[in-house]
C-alpha positions, 0 to 999 in steps of 0.5 A: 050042399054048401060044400059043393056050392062053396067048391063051385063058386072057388072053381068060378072065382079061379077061373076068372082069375086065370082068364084075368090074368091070361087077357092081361098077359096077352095084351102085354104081349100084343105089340110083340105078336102084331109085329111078328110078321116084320120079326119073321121076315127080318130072320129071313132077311138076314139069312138071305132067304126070301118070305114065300106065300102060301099061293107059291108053295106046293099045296100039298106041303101044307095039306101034309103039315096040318094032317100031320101036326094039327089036323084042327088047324083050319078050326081051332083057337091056337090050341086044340083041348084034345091034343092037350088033354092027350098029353096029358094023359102021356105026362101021367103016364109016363111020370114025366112032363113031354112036350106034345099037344102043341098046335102050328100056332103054339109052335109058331109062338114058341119059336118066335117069343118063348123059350124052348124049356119044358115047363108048365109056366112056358106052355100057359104062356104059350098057349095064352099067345096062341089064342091071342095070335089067331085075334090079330093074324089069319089062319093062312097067314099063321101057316106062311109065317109057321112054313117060313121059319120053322127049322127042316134041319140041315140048317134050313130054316123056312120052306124056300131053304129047305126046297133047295137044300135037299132038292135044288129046287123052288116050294111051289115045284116040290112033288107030293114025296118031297113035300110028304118028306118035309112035312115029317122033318119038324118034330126032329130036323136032326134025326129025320134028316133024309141026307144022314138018316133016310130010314129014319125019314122014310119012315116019318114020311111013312106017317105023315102019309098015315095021317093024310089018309086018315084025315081024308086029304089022301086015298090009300092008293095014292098014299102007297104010290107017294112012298115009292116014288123018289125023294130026288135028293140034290 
């Protein structure tokens, strides 16, 4: 009995020590994280690109991203235990340390104040940040941050670069195959870019459409008329 007692009590004293560190750490960081609406825009700035709201993007853009890459977006604290206990068991698996389970907010925060080394350290820090962001920002404007400087690959980074470069055309005219391409191209800009590798982007959009219909934003008929219809590639 004291042995289990003196397990739980170590376990208790860990974990305030972990949350300890963790508010400290995030209050350092504050300053940082309230000023990242000024550091995107700045980026943006300085590449001659615009900040575009949420309300002049194609609503379907951001229905495809969250079902795709953090279907817990609306709910979450910046970071789904689910996802992470899934990569976990990848990790395990595979005998190797992969970068999964990151929510829109992590991934924001790691493209904004972190490295993109895998470590362990980087992904508490990342996930410390996280939680901390969705105290100081909104849900929606965590996604236009996210939408307005993640990179789509063929140099775009933001959704108004990559609506012109694959599609001469503005976010809040992009049609439901162009924004279910999109939505697929962040996981691997390179690889999935439509304009050098269309069967490998074709069939990325062949899972965001999967994960639409699985969360519910999407019926299957619609899903199956989205991936015939063309992409209209500029």
């Amino acid at each position: 009995m004291r042995t289990v007692l003196g397990i739980a009590f170590a376990l208790a004293f860990g974990l305030l020590v972990a949350l300890g560190a963790g508010t400290a750490y995030a209050l350092y960081r504050m300053p940082q994280l309230e000023a990242l609406p000024a550091r995107v825009q700045a980026e943006q700035k300085a590449r001659g690109e615009p900040i575009v709201p949420l309300s002049q993007i194609a609503p379907e853009l951001p229905k495809a991203l969250i079902a795709t890459e953090d279907n817990t977006f609306w709910t979450n604290v910046g970071v789904s235990f689910e996802g992470i206990a899934r990569s976990l068991l990848v990790d395990v698996s595979s005998g190797r340390f992969v970068e999964g389970g990151s929510t829109i907010t992590q991934q924001l925060v790691r493209d904004q104040l972190l490295t993109l080394h895998k470590t362990v350290p980087r992904k508490l820090e990342e996930m410390v940040l996280s939680i901390a962001l969705t105290r100081v920002e909104s849900k929606r404007e965590i996604l236009d941050l996210y939408l307005n400087q993640v990179y789509f690959g063929h140099g775009a980074y933001g959704v108004a670069a990559a609506a012109n470069i694959y599609f001469a055309r503005s976010p809040k005219d992009l049609t439901l195959a162009q924004c279910t391409l999109l939505a697929g191209l962040p996981q691997a800009p390179s690889y999935y870019d439509p304009l050098a590798n269309p069967k490998g982007a074709k069939a990325r959009q062949r899972e965001v459409v999967s994960a639409m219909e699985h969360a519910g934003v999407l019926s299957q008929a619609a899903g199956q008329a989205i991936l015939r219809a063309p992409w209209q590639l500029r």
